[in-house]
Backbone bond lengths (Angstrom), bond angles and torsions (degrees), N, CA, C in turn:
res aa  C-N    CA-C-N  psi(-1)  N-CA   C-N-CA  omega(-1)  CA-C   N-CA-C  phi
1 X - - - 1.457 - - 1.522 109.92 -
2 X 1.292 117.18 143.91 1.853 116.04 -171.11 1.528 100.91 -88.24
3 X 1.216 99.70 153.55 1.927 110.01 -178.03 1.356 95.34 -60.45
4 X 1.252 94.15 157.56 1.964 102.75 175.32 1.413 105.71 -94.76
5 X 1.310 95.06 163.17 1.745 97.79 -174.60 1.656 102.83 -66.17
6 X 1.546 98.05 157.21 1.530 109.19 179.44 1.492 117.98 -66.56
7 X 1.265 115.79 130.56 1.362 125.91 -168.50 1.442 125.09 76.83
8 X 1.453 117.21 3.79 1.510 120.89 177.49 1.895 105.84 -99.98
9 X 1.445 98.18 142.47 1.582 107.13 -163.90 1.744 93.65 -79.24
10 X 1.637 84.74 121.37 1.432 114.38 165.82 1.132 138.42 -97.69
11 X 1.412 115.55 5.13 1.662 130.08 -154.79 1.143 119.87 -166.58
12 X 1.366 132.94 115.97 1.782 117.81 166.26 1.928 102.36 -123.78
13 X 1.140 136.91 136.31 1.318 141.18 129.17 1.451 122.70 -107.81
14 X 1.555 107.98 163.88 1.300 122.38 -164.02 1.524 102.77 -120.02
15 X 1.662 109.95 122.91 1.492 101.86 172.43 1.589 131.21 -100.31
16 X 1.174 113.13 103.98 1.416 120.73 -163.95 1.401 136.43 -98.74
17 X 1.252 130.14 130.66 1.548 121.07 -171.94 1.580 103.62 -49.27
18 X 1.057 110.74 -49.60 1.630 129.12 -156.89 1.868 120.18 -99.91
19 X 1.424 106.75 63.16 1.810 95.24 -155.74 1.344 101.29 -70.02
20 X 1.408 145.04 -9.94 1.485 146.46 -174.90 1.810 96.22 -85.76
21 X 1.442 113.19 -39.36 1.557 92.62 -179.32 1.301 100.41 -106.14
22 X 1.502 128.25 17.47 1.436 105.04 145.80 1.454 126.44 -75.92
23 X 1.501 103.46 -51.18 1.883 107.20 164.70 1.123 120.56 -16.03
24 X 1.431 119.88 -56.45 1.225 135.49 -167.45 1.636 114.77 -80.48
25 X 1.310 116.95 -16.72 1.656 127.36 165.63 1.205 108.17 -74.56
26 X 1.502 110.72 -69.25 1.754 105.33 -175.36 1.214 114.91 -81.12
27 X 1.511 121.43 11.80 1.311 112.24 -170.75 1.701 93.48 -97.02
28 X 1.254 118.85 -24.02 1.696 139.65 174.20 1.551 102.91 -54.94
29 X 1.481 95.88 -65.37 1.192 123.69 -161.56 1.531 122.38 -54.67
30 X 1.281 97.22 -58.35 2.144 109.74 175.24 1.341 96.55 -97.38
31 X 1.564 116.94 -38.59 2.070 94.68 -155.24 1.505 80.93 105.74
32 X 1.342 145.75 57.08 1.381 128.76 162.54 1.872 88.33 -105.27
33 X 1.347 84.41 166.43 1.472 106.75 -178.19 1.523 109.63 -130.45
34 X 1.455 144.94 149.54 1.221 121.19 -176.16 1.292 102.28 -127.19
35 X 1.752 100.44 -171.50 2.010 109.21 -177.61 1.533 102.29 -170.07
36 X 1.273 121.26 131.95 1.422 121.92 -169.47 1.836 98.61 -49.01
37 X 1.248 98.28 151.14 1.413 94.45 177.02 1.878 102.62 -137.37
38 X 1.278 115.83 -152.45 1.779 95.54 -158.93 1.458 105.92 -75.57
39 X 0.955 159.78 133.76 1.325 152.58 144.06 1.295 116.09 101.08
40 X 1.284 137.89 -107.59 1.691 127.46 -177.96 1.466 105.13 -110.98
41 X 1.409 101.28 37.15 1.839 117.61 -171.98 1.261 130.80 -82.99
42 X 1.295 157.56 162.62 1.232 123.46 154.73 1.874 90.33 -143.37
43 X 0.852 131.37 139.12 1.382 141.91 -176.09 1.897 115.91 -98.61
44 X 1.387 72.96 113.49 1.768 78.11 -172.26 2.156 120.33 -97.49
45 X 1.572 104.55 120.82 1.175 104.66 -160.50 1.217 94.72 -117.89
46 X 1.503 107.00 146.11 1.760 126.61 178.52 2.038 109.05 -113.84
47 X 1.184 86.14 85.13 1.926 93.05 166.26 2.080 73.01 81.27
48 X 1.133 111.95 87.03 1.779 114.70 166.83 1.391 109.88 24.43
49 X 1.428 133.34 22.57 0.830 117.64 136.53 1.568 160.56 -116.57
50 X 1.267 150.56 132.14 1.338 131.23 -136.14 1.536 95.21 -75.79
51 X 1.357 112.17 143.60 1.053 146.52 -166.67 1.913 137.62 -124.64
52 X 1.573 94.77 -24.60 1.515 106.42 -170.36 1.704 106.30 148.44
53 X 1.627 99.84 157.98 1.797 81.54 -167.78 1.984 95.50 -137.71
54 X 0.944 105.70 149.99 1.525 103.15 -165.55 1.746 102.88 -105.35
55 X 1.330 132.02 121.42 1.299 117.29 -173.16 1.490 108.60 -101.07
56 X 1.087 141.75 166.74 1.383 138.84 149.91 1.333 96.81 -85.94
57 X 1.722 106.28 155.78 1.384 142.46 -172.54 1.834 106.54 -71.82
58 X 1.598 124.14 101.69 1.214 104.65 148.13 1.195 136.29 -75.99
59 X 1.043 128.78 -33.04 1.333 146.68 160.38 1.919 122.56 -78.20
60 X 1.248 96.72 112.85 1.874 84.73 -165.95 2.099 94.93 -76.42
61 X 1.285 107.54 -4.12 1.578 93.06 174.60 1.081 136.26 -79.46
62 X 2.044 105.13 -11.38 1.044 136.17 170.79 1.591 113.96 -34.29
63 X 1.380 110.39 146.65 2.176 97.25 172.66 1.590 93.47 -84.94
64 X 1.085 110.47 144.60 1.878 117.43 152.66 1.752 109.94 -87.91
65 X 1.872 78.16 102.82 1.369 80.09 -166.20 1.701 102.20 -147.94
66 X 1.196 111.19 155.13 1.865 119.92 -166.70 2.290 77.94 -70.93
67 X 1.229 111.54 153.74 1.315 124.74 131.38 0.960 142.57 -178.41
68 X 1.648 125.86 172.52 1.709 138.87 -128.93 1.105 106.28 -109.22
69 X 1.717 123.92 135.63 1.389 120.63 177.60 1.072 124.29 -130.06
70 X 1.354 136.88 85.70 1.372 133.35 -176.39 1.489 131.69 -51.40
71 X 1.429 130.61 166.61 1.288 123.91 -142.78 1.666 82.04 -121.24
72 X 1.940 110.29 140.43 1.208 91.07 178.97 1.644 76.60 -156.90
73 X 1.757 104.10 152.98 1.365 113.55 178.51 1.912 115.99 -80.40
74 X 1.191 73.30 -34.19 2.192 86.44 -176.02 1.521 102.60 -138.86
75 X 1.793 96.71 96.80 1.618 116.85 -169.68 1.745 103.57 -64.76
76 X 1.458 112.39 -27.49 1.338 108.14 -170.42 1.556 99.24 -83.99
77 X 1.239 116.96 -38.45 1.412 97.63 171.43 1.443 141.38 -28.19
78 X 1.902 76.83 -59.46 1.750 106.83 177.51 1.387 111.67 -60.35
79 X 1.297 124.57 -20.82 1.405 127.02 -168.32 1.410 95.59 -84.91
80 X 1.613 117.57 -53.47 1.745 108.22 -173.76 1.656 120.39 -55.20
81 X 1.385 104.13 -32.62 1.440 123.73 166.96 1.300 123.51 -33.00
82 X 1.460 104.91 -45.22 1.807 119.70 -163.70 1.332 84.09 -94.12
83 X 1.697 139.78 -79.50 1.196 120.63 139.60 1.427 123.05 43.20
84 X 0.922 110.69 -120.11 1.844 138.12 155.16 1.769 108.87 -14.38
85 X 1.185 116.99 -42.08 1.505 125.17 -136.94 1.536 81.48 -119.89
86 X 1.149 149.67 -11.30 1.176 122.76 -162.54 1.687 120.23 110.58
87 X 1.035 123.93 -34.67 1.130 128.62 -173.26 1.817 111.52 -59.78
88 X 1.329 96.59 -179.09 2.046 113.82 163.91 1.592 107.51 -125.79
89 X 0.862 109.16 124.45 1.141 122.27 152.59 1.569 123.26 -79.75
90 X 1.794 114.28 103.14 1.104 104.30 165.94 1.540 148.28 -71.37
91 X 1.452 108.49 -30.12 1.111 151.67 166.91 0.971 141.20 -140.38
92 X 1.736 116.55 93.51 1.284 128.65 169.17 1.679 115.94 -16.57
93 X 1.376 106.20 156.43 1.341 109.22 166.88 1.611 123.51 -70.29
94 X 1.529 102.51 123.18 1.761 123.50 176.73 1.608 135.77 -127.36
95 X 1.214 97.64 98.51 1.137 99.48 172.33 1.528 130.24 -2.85
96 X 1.246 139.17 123.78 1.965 123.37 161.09 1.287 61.00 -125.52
97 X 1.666 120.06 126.50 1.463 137.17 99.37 1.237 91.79 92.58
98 X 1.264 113.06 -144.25 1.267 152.78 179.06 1.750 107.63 -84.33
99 X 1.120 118.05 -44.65 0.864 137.30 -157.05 1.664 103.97 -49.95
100 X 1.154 102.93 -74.34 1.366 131.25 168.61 1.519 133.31 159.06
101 X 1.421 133.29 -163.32 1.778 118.53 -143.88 1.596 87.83 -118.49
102 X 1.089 122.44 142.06 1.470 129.18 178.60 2.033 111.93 -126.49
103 X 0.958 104.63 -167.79 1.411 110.36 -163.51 1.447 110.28 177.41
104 X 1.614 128.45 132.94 1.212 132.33 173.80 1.770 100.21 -111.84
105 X 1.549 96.12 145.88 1.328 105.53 158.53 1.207 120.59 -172.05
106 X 1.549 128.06 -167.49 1.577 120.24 -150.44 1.880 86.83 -143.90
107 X 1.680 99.99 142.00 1.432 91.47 167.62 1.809 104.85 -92.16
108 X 1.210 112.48 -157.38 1.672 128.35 -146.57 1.975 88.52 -81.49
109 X 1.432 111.39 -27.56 1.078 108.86 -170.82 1.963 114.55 -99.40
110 X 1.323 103.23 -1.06 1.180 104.57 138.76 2.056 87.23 116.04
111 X 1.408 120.22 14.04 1.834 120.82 -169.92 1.260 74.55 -84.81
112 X 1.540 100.42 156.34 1.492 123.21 165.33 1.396 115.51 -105.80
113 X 1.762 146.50 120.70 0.583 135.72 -173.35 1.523 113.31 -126.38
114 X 1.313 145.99 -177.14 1.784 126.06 160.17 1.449 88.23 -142.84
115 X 1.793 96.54 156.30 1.607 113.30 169.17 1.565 106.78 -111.64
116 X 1.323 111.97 168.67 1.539 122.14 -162.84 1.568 85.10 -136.02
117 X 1.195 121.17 127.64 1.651 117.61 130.93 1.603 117.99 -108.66
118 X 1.176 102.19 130.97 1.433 120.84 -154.64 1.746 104.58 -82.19
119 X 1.554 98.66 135.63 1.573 121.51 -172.58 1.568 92.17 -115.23
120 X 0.911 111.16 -139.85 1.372 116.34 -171.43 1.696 118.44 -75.32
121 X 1.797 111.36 -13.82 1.270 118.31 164.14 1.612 104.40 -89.52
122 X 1.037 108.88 109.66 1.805 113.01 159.31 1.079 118.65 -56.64
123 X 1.848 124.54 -60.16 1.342 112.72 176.90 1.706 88.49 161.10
124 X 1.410 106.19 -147.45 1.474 106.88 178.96 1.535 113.19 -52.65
125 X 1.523 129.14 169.79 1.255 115.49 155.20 1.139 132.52 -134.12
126 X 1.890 76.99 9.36 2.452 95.81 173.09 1.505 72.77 -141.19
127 X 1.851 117.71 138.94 1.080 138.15 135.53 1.747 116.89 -125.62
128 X 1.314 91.65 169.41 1.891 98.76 179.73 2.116 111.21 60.17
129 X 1.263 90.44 35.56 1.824 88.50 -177.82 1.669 95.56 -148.34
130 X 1.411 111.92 166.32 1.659 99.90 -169.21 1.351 122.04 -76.11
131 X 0.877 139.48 164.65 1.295 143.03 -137.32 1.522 135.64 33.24
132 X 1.614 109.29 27.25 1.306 108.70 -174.39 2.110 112.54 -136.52
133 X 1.043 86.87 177.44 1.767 83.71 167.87 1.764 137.36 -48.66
134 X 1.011 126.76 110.33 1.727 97.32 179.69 1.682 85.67 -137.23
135 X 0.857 160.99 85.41 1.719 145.62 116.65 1.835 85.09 171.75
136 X 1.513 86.97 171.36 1.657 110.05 178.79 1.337 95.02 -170.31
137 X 1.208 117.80 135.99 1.376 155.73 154.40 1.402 155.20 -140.75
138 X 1.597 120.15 122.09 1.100 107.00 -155.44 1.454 118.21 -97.72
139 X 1.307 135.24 152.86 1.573 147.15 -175.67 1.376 130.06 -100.92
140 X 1.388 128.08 97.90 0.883 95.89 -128.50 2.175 81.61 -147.47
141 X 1.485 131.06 -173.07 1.002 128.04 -156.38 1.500 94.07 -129.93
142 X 1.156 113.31 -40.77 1.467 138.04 -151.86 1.786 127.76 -105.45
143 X 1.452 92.93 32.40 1.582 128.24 -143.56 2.390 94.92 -45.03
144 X 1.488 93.38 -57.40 1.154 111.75 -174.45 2.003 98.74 -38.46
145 X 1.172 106.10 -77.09 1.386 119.79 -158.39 2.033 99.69 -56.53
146 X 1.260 93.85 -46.57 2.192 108.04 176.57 1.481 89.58 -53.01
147 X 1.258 125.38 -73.71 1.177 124.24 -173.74 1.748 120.37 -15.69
148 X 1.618 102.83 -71.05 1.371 108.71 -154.86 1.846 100.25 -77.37
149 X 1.601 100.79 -26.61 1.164 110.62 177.26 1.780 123.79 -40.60
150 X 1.500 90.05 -62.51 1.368 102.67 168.77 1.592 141.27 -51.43
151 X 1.400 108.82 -37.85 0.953 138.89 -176.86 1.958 119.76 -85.03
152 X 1.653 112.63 -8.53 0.978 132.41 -164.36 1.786 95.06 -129.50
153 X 1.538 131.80 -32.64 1.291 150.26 166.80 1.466 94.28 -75.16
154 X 1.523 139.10 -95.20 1.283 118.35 -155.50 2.003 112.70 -109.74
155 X 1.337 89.28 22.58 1.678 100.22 171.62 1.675 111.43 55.94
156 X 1.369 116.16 31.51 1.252 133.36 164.75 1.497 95.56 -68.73
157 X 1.769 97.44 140.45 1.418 129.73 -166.53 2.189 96.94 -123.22
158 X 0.781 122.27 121.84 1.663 143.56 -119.09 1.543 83.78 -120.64
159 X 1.315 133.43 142.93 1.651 127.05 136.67 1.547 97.69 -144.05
160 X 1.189 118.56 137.08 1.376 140.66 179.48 1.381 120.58 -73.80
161 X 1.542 126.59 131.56 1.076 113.43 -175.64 1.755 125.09 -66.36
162 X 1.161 96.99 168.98 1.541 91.38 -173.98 1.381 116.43 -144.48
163 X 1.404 129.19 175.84 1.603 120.09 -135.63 1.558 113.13 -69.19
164 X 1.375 112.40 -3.52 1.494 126.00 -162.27 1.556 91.71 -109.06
165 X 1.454 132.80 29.90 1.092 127.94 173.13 1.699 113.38 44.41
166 X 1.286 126.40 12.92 1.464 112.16 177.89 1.567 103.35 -81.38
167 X 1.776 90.06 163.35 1.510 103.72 166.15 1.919 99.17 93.96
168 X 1.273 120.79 -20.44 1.655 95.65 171.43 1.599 99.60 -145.43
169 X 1.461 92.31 133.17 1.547 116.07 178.05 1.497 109.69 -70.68
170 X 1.101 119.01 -7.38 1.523 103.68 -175.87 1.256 106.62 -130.46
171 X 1.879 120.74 49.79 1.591 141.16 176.45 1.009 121.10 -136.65
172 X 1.344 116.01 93.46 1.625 126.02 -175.64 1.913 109.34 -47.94
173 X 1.143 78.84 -45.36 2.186 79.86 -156.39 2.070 93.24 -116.19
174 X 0.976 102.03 176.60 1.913 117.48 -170.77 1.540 94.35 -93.63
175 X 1.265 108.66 158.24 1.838 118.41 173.34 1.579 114.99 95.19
176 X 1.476 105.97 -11.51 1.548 94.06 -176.29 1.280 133.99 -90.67
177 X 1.192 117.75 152.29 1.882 91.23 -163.13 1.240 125.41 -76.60
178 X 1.163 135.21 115.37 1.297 140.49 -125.11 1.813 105.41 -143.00
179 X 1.149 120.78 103.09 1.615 90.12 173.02 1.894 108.87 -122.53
180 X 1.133 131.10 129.65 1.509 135.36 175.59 1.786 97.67 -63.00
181 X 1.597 112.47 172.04 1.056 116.57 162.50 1.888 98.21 -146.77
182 X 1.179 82.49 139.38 1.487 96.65 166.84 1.709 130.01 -98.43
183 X 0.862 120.25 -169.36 1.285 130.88 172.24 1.634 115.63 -104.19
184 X 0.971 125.01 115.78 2.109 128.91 173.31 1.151 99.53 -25.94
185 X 1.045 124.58 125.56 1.655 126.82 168.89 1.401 112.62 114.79
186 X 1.242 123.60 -45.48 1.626 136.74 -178.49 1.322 102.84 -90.74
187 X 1.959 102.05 138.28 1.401 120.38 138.88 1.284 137.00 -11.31
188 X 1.531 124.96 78.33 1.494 108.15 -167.18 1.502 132.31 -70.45
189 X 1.459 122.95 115.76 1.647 114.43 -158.56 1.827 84.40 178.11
190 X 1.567 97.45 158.43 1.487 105.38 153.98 1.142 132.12 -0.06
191 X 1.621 130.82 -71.83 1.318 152.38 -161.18 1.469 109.83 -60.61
192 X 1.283 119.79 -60.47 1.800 157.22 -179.90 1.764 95.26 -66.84
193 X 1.412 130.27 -35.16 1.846 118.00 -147.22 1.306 85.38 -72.05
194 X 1.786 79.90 165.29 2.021 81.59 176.91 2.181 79.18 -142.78
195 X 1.068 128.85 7.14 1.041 142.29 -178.71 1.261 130.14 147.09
196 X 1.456 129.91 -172.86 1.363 131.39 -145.69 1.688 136.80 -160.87
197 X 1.016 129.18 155.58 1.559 104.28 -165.21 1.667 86.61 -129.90
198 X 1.536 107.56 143.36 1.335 117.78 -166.38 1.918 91.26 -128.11
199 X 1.157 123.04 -169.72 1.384 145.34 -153.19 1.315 104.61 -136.77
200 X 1.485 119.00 126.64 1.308 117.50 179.30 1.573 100.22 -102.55
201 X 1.048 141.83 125.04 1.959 146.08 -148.67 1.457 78.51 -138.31
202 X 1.718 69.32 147.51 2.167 98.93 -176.39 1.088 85.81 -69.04
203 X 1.163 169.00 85.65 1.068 159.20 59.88 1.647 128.55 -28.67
204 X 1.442 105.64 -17.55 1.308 116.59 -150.74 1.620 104.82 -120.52
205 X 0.980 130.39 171.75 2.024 119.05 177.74 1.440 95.21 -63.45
206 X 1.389 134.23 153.05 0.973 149.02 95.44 1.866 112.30 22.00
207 X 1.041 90.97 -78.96 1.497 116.50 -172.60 1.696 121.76 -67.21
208 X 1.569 102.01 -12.01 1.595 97.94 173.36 1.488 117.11 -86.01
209 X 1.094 104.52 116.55 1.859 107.82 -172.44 1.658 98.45 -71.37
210 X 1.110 103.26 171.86 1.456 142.34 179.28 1.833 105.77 -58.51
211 X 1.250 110.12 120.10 1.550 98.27 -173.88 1.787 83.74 -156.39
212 X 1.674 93.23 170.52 1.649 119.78 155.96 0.970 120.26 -102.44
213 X 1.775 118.03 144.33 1.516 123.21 154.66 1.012 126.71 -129.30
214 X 1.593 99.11 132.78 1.435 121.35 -165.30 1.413 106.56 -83.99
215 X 1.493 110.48 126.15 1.540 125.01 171.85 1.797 119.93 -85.75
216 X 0.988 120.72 115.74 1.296 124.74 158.51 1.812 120.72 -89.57
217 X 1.306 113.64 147.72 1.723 124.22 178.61 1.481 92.37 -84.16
218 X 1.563 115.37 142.76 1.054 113.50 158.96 1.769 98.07 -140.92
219 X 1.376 122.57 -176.73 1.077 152.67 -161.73 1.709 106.05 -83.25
220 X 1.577 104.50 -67.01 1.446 116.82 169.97 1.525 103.04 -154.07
221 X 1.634 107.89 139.26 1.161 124.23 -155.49 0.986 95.82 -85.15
222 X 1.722 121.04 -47.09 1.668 108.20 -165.30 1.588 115.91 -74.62
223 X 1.635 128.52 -15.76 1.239 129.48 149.33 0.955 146.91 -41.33
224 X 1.751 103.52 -46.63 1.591 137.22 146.23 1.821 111.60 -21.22
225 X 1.564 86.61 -80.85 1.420 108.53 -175.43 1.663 102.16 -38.27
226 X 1.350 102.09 -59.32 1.860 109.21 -161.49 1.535 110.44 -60.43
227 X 1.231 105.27 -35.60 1.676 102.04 167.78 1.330 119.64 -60.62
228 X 1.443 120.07 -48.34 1.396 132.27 -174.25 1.698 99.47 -44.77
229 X 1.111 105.51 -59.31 1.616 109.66 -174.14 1.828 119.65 -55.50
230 X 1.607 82.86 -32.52 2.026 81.18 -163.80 2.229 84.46 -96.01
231 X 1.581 127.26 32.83 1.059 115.19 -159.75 1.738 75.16 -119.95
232 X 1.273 128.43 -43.75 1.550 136.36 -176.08 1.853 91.68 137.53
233 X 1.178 110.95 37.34 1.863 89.88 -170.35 1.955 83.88 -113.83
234 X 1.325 96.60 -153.15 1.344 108.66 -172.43 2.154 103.41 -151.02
235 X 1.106 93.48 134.40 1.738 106.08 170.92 1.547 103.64 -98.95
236 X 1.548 101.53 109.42 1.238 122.14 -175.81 1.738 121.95 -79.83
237 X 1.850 83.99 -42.68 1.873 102.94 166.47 1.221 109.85 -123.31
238 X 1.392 146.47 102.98 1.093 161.97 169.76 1.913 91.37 -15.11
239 X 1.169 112.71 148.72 1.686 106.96 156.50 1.266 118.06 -69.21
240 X 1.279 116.73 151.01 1.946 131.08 -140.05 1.400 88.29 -155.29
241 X 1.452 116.25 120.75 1.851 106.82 136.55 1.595 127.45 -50.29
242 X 1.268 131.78 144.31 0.851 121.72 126.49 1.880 132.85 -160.34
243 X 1.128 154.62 -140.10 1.119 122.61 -146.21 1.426 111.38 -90.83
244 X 0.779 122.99 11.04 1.371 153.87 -166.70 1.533 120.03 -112.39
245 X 1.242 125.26 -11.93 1.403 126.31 -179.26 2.211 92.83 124.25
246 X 1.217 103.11 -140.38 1.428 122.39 -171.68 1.114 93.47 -130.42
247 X 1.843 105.53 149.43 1.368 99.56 179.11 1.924 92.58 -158.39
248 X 1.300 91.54 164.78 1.842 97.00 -177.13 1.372 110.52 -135.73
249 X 1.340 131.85 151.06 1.774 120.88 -177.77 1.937 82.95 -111.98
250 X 1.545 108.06 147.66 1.651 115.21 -169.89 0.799 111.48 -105.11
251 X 1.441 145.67 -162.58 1.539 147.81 104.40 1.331 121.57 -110.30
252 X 1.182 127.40 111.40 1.840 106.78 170.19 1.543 124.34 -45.59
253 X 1.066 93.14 -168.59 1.538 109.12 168.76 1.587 130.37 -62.50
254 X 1.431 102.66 -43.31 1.260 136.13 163.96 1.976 125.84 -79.96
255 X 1.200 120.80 -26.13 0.892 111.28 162.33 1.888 108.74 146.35
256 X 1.573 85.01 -41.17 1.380 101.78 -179.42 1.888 116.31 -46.30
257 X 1.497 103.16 139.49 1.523 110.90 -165.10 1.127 87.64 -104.20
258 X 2.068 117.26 160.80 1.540 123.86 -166.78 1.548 101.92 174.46
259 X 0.894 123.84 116.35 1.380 121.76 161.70 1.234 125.18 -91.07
260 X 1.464 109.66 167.26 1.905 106.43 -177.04 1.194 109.95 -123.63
261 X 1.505 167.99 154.66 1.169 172.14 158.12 1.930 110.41 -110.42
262 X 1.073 88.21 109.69 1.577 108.33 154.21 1.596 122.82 -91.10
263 X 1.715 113.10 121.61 1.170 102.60 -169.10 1.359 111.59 -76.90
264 X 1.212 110.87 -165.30 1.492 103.87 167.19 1.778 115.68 -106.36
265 X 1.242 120.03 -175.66 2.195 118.95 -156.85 1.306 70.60 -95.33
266 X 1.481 105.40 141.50 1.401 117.28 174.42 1.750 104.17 -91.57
């Protein structure tokens, strides 16, 4: 499989108290199938292919939480970058294996995200089809400072949404502040996004920090949804049209948040 372009999300795992009754959620849930993977890992594949990897919890202080890993050629670079830009670095760059060297960190507004430079694991090897990855976006309070952050960290080229609601999969109605990110080199718009930074509005606690959500393709959303519930999880956003197909925000069993996207009939 060819490396993914630089700065486009190549990776999601989920860190869970419970990795035996997570298996058994998304394994309900998409049709995943699993296989020991490096360490307290288990690698989750849709029709043989890798797909996302579910970890158990070393740390019970840990959040149980989905997260995003961008693709980068020179991880230390990327690390001085965040560095430089505002960011934390949670974790230096570390080796897994063969595989390749990873890294956690947080932008200025406090999302946690990690980068991968790729060893012999590239990254996903089915996205945008059901049971797999298709969008990521982060939520965030601190739009100004995330903004430049991002854009100066993985040289994402920005276009703002606009009154016709195009350009973000996870915006029911037009007007919201919305920004796409592209990839360096590409046209910034719809076509080019590989994800997006959204607005966290007093609308919301006080108290909910700054995070990403990871989108999965599914088949049909409102099915999606109905399993989630009779699985032990919780439907956080009812399923919604919007320009983009249908879409629902989840909860597992465990806690972890995730949305699903249904495209739309071509």
């Amino acid at each position: 499989m060819a490396a993914f372009a630089q700065s486009a999300p190549c990776w999601v795992d989920v860190q869970l108290p419970d990795l035996e009754a997570g298996k058994r959620f998304y394994g309900e849930l998409f049709g995943w199938t699993f296989r020991a993977g490096d360490g307290p890992y288990a690698d989750a594949l849709s029709g043989g292919a890798l797909v996302a990897a579910l970890a158990a919890k070393q740390d019970g202080r840990m959040p149980t939480a989905w997260g995003v890993y961008f693709a980068t050629d020179d991880i230390t670079a990327s690390v001085a970058r965040i560095r430089e830009n505002g960011g934390q670095v949670i974790t230096d760059p570390v080796r897994a294996g063969r595989s390749g060297v990873l890294a956690q960190a947080a932008d200025p507004g406090g999302a946690v995200f990690g980068l991968w430079q790729a060893g012999e694991r590239k990254g996903f090897q089915k996205q945008n089809e059901p049971g797999s990855f298709c969008w990521t976006e982060v939520y965030t309070r601190q739009k100004e400072r995330v903004d430049a952050f991002y854009e100066e960290v993985f040289g994402f080229r920005s276009a703002e949404l606009d009154d016709s609601g195009t350009g973000d999969p996870g915006t029911a109605e037009s007007g919201v502040d919305f920004r796409m990110w592209s990839p360096a080199g590409t046209e910034p718009g719809p076509d080019t996004a590989v994800g997006g930074r959204s607005v966290i509005t007093d609308a919301f606690p006080a108290v909910l920090p700054s995070y990403f959500l990871t989108y999965f393709a599914v088949a049909d959303c409102d099915a999606s949804a109905e399993a989630v519930g009779r699985l032990g999880g919780r439907v956080t956003e009812p399923p919604f049209d919007i320009p983009y197909g249908r879409m629902a925000v989840l909860q597992d069993d465990q806690g972890a948040v995730f949305a699903v996207l249904q495209p739309p009939v071509s």
